[in-house]
N, CA, C and O of each residue as an XYZ file, in Angstrom:
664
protein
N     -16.657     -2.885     11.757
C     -15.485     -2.576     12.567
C     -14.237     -3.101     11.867
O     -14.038     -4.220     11.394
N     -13.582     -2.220     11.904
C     -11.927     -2.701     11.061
C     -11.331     -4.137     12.347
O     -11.687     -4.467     13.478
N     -10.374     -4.583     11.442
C      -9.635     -5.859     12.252
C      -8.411     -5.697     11.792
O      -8.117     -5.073     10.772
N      -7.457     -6.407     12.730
C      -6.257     -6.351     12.688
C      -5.765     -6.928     11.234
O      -4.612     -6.573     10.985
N      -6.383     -7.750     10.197
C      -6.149     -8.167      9.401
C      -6.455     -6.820      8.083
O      -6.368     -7.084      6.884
N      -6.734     -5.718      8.495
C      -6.328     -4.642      7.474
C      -4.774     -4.642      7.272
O      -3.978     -4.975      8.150
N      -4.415     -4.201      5.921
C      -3.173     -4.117      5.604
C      -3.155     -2.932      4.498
O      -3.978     -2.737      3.603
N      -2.018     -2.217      4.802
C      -1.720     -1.238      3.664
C      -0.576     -2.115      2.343
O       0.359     -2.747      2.834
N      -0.659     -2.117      1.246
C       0.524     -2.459      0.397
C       0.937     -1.379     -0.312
O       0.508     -0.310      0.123
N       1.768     -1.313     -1.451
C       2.440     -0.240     -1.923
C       2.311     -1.006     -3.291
O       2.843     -2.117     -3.282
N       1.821     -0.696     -4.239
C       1.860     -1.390     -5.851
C       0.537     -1.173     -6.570
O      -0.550     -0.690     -6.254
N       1.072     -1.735     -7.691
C      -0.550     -2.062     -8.416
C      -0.232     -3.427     -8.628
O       0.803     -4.046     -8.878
N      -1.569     -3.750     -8.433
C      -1.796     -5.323     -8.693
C      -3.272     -5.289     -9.843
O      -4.194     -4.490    -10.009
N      -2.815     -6.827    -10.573
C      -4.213     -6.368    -11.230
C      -5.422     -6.565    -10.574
O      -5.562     -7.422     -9.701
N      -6.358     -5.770    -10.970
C      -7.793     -5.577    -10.331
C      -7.976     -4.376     -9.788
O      -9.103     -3.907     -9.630
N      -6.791     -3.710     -9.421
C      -6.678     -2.184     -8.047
C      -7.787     -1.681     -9.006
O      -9.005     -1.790     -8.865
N      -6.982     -1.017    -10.164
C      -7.713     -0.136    -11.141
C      -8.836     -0.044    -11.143
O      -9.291      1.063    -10.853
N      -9.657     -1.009    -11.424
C     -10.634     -1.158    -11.454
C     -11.564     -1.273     -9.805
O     -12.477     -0.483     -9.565
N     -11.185     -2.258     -8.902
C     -11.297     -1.782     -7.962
C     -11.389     -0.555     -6.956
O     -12.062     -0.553     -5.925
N     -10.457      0.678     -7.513
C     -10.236      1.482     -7.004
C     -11.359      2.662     -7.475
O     -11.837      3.511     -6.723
N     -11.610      2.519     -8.706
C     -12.071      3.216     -9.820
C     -13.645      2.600     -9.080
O     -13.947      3.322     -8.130
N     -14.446      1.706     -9.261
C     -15.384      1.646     -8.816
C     -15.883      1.618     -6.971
O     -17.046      1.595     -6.568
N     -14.968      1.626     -6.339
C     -14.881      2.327     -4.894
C     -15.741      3.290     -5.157
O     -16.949      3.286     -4.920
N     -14.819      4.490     -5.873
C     -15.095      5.979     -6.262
C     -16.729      6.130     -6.759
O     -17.688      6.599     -6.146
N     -16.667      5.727     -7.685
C     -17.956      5.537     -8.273
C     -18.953      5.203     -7.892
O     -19.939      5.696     -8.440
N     -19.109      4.442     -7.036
C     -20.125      3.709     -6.183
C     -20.507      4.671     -4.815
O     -21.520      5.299     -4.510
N     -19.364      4.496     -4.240
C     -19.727      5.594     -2.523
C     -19.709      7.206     -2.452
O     -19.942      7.923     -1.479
N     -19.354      7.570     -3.800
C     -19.355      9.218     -4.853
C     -20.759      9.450     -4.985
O     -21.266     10.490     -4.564
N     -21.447      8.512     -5.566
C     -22.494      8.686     -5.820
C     -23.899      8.126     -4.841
O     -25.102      8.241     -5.077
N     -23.127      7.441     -3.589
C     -24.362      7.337     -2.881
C     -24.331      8.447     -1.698
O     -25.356      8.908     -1.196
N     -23.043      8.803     -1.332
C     -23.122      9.545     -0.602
C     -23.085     10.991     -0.811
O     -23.208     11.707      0.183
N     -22.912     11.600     -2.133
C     -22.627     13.228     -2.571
C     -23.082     13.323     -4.051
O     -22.668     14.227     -4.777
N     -23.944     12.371     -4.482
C     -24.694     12.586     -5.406
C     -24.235     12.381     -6.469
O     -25.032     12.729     -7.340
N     -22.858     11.775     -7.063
C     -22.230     12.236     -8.225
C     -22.307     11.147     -9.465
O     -22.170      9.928     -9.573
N     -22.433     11.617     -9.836
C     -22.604     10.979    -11.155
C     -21.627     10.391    -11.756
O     -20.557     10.831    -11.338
N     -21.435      9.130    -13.011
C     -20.911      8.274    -13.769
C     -19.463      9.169    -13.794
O     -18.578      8.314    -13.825
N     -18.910     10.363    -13.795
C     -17.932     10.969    -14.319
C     -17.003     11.140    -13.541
O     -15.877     11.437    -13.942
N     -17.383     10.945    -11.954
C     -16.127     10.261    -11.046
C     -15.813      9.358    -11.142
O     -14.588      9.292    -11.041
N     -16.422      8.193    -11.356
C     -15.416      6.592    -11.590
C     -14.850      6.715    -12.892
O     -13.799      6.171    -13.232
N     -15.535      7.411    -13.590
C     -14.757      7.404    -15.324
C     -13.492      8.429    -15.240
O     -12.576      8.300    -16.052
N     -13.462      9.230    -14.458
C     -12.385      9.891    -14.184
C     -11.176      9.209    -13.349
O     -10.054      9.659    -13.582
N     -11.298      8.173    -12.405
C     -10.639      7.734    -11.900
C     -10.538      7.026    -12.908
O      -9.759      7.458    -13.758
N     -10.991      6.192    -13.101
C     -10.500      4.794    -14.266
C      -9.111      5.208    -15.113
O      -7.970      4.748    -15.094
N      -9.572      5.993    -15.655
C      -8.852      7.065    -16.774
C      -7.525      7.251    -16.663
O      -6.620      6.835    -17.387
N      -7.471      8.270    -15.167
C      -6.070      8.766    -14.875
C      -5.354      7.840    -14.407
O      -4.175      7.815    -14.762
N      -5.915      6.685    -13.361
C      -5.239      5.667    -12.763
C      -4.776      4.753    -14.535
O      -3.559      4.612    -14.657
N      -5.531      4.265    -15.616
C      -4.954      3.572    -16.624
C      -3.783      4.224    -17.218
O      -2.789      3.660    -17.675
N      -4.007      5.405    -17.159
C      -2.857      6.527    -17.921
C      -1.564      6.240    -17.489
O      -0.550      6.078    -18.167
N      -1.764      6.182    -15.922
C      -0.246      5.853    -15.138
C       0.130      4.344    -14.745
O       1.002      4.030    -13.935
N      -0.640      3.524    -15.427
C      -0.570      1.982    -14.500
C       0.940      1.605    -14.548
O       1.431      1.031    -13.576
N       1.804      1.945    -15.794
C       2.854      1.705    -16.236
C       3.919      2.361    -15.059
O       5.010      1.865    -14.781
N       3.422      3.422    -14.524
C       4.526      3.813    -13.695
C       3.966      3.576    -12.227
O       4.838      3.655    -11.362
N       2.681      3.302    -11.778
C       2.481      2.885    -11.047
C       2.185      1.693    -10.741
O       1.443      1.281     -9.848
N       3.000      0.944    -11.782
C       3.276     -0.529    -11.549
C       4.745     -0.698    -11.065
O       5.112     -1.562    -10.269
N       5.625      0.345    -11.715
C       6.986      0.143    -11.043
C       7.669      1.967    -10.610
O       8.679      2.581    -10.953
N       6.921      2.175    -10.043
C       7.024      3.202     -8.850
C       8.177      4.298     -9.339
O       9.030      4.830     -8.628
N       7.911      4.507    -11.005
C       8.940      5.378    -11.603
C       7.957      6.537    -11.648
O       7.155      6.604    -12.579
N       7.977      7.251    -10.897
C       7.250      8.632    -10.844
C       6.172      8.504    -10.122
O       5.937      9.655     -9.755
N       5.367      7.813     -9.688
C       3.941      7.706     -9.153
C       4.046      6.328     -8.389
O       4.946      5.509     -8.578
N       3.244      6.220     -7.706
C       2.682      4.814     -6.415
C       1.329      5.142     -6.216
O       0.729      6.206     -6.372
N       1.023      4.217     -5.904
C      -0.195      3.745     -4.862
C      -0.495      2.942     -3.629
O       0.020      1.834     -3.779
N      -0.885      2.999     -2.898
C      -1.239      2.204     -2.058
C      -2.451      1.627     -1.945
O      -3.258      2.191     -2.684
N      -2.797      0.966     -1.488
C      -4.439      0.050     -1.424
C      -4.158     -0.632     -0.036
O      -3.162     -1.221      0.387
N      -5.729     -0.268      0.689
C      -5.739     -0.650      2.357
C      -6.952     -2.378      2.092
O      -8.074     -2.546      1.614
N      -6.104     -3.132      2.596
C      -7.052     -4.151      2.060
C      -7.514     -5.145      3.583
O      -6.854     -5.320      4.608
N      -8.764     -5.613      3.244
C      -9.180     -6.369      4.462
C      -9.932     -7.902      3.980
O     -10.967     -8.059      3.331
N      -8.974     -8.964      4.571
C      -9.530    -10.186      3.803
C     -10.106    -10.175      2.370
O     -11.220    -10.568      2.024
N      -9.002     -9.581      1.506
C      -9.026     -9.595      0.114
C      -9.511     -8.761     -0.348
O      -8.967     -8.366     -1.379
N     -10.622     -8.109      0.057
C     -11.116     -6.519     -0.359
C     -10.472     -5.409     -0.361
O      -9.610     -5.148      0.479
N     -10.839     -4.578     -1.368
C     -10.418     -3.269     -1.231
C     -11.005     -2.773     -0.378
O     -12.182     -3.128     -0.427
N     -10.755     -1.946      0.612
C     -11.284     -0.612      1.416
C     -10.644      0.530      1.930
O     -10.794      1.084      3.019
N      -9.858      0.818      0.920
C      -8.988      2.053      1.321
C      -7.992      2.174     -0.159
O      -7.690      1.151     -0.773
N      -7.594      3.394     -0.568
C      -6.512      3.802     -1.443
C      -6.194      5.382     -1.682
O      -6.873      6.409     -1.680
N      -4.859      5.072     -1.883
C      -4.203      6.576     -2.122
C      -3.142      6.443     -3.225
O      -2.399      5.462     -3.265
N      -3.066      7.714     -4.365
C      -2.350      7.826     -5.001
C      -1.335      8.894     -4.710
O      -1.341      9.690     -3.771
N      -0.226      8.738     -5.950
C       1.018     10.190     -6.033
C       1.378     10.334     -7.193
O       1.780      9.331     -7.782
N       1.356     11.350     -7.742
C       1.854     11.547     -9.199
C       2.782     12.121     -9.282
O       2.647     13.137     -8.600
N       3.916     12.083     -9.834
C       4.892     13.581    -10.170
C       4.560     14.120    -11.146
O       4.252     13.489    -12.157
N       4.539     15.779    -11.050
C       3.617     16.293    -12.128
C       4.586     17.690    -12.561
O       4.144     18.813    -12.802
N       6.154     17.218    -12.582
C       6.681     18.003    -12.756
C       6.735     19.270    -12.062
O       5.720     19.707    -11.521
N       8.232     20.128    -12.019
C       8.567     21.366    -11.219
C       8.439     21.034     -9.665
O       7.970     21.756     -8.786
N       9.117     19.424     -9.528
C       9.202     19.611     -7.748
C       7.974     19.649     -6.838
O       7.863     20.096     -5.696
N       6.740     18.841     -7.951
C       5.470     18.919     -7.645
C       4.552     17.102     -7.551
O       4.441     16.223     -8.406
N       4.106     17.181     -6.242
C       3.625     15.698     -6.410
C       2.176     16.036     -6.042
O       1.817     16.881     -5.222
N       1.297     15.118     -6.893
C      -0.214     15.055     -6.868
C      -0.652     14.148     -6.060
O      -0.191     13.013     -6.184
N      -1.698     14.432     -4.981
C      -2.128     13.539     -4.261
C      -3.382     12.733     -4.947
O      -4.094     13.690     -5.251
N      -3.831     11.994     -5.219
C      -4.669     11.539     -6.074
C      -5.690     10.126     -5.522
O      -5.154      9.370     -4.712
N      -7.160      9.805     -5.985
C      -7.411      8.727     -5.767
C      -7.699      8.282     -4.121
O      -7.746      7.146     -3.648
N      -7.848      9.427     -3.529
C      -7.699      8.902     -2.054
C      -9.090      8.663     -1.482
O      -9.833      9.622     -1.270
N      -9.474      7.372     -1.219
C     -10.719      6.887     -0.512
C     -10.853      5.957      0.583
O     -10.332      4.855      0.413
N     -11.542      6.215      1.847
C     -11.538      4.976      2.980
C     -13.143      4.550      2.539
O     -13.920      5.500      2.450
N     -13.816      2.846      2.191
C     -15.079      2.487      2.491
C     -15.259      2.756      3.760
O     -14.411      2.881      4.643
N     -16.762      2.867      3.831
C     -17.436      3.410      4.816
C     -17.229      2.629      6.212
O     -17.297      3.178      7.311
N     -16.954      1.201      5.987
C     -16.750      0.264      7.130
C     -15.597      0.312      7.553
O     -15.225     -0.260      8.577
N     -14.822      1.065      6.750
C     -13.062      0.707      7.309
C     -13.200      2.696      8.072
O     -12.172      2.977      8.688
N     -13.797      3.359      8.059
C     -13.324      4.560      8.551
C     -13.556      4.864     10.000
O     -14.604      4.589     10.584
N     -12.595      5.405     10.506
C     -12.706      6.071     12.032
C     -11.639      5.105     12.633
O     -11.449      4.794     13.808
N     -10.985      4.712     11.473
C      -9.974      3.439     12.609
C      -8.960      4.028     11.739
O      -8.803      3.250     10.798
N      -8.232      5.002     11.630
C      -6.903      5.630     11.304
C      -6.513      5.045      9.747
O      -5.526      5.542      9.206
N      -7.311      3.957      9.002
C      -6.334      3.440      7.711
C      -6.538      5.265      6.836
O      -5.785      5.498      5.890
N      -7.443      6.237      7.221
C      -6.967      7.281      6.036
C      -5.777      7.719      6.081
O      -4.909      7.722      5.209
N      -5.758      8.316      7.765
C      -3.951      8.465      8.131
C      -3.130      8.088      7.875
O      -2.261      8.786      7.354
N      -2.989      6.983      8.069
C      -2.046      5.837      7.789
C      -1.611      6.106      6.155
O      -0.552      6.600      5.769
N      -2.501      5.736      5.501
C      -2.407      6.214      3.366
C      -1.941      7.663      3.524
O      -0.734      7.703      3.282
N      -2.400      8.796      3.817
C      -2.356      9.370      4.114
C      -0.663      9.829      4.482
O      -0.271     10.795      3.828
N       0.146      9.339      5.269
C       1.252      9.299      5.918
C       2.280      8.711      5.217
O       3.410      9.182      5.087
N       1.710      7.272      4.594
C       2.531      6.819      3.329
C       2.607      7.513      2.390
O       3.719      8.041      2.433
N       2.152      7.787      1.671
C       2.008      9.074      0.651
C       2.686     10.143      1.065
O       3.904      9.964      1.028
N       2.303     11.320      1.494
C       3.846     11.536      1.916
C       5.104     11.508      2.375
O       6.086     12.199      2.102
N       4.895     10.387      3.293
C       6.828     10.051      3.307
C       6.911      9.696      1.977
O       8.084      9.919      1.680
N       6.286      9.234      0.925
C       7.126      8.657     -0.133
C       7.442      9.619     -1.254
O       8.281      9.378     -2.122
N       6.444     11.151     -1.157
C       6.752     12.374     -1.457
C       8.107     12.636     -1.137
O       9.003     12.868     -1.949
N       8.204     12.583      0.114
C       9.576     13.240      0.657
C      10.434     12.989      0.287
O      11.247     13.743     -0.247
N      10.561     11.284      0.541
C      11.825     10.587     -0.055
C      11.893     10.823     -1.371
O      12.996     11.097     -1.845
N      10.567     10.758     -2.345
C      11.516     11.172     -3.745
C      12.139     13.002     -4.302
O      12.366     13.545     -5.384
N      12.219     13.485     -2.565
C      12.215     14.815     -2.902
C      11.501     15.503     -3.568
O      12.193     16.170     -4.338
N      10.321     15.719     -3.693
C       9.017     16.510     -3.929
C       9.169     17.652     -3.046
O       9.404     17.758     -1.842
N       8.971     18.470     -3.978
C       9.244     20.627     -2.917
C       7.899     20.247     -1.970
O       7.660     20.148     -0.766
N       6.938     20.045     -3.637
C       5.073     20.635     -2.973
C       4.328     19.372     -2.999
O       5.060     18.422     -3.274
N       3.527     19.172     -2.868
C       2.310     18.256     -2.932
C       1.137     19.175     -2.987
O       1.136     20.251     -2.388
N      -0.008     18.684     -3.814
C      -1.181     19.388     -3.947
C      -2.398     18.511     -4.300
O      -2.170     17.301     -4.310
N      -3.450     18.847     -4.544
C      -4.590     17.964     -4.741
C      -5.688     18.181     -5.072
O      -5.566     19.340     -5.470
N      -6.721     17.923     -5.214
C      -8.168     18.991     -5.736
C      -8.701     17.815     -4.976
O      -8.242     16.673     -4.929
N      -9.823     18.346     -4.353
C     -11.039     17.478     -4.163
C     -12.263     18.429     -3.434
O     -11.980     19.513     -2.926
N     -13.464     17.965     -3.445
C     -14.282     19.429     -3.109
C     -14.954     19.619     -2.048
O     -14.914     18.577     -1.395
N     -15.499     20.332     -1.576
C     -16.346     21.095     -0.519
C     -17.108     20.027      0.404
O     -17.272     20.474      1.539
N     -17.529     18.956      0.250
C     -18.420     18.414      0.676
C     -17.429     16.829      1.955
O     -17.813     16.258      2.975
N     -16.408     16.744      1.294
C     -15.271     15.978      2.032
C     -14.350     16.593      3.724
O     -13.284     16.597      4.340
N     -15.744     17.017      3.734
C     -15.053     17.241      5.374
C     -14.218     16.505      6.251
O     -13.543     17.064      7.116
N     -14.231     15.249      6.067
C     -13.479     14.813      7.187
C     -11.928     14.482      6.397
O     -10.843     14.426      6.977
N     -12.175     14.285      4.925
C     -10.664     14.516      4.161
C      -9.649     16.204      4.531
O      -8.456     16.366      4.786
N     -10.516     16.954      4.431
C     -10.157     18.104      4.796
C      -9.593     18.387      6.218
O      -8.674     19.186      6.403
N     -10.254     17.618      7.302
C      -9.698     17.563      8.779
C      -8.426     16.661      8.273
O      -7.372     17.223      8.573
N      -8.267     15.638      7.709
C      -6.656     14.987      7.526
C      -5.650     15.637      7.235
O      -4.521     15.724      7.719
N      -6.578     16.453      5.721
C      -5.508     17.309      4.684
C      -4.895     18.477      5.786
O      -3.727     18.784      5.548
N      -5.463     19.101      6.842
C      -4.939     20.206      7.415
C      -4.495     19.909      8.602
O      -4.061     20.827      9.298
N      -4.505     18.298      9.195
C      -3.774     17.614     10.329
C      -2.379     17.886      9.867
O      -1.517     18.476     10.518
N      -2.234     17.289      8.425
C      -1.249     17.068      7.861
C      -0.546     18.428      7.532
O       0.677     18.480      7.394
N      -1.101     19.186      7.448
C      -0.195     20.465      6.886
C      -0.430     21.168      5.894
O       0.358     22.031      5.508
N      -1.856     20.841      5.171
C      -2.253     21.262      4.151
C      -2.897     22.549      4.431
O      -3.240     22.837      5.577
N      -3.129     23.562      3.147
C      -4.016     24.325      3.577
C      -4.599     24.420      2.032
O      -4.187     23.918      0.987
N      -5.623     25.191      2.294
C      -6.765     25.180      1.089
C      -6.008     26.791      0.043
O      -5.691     27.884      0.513
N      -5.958     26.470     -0.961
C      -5.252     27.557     -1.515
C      -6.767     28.374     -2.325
O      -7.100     29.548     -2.167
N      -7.290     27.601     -2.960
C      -7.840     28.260     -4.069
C      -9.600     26.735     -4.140
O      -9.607     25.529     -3.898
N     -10.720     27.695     -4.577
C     -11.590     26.963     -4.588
C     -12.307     27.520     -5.414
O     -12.208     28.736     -5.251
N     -13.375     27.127     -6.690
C     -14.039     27.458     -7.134
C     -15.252     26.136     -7.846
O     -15.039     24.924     -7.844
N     -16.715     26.968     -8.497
C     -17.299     25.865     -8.960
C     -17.006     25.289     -9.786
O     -16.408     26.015    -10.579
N     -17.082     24.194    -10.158
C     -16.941     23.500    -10.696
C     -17.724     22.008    -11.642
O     -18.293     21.282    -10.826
N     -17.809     21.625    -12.683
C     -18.455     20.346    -13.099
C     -17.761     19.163    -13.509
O     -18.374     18.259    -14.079
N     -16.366     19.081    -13.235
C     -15.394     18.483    -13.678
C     -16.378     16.964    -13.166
O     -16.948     16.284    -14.019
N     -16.421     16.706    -12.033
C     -17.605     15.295    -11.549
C     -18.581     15.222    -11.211
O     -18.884     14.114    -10.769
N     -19.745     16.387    -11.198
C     -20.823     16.393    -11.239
C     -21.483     17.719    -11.808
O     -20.653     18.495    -12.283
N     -22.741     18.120    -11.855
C     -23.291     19.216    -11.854
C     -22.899     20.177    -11.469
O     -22.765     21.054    -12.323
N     -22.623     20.428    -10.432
C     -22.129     21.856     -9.802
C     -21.785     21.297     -8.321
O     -22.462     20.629     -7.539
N     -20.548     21.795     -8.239
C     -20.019     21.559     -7.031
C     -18.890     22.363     -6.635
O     -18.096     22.579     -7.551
N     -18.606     22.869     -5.503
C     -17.060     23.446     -4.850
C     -15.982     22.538     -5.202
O     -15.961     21.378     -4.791
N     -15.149     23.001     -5.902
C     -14.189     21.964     -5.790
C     -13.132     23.008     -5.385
O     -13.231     24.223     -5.555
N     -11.859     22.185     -4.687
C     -11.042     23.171     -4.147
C      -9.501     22.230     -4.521
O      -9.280     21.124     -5.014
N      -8.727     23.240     -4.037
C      -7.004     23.215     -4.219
C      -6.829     22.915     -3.090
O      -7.747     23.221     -2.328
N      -5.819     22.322     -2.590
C      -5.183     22.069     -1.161
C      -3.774     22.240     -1.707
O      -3.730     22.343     -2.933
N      -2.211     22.312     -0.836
C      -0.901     22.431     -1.111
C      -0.511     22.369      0.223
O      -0.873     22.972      1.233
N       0.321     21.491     -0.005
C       1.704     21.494      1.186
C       2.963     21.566      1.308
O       3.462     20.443      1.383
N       3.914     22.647      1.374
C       5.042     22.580      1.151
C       5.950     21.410      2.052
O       6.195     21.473      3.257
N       6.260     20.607      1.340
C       7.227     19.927      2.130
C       8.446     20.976      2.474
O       8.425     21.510      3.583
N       9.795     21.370      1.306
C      10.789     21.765      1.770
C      10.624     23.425      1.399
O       9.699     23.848      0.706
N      11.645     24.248      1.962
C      11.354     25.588      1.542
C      12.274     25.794      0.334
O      12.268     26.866     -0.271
């Protein structure tokens, strides 16, 4: 059961990376089968940007933390043309059904907004149902889906997009 001592922050600190990166890796693969190439994929893109998502020049993160643990995170990338990437977004299994996805979720885009971002978009695949009930709370809709092996064997992976402004 979540406790009032969950907290959302806004930064990277050291450890997220890695923290965040093996979240993925670990509950990817116990719960949807996936193999070594989701945490190595997170690792990757999150090291690529640590520099700007250490000082919030194009990209942020957030991390939902509970008595020092990680159990929750969301990324944003700017990915050029008025376009922000939703990225990195995971609740542990013990922290979910108590709103911290929303919540990341909600931060992440207000902070879209404010840096004036047109679109936001995201990939993640078929099997994330209850991400998908957020993504289309929120305003998302599914644009485009096909198979894919980018993190495992074969899987749906899909597009989501949300226009913030017209």
């Amino acid at each position: 059961m979540l406790t009032a001592e969950t907290t959302i922050r806004q930064g990277l600190r050291p450890g997220d990376i890695g923290a965040v990166a093996r979240m993925h890796g670990v509950l990817y693969a116990r719960e949807h089968g996936l193999d070594h190439r989701m945490e190595a994929s997170v690792a990757e893109s999150m090291a690529r940007r640590a520099d700007a998502l250490a000082g919030s020049d194009g990209a942020a993160l957030w991390v939902a933390e509970r008595d020092g643990a990680v159990v929750g995170a969301i990324g944003m990338t700017g990915e050029g043309d008025g376009v922000a990437r939703l990225r990195w977004f995971l609740v542990a299994p013990e922290a979910r059904g108590n709103g911290i996805g929303g919540r990341l979720l909600d931060a992440a885009l207000a902070w879209a907004r404010a840096q004036r971002y047109e679109r936001v978009m995201l990939f993640t695949f078929g099997d994330l149902v209850d991400a998908a009930r957020l993504y289309a709370r929120a305003g998302f809709r599914k644009v485009s889906e096909r198979v894919g092996t980018e993190w495992s064997e074969v899987m749906v992976e899909e597009r989501w997009e949300l226009q913030l402004c017209e």
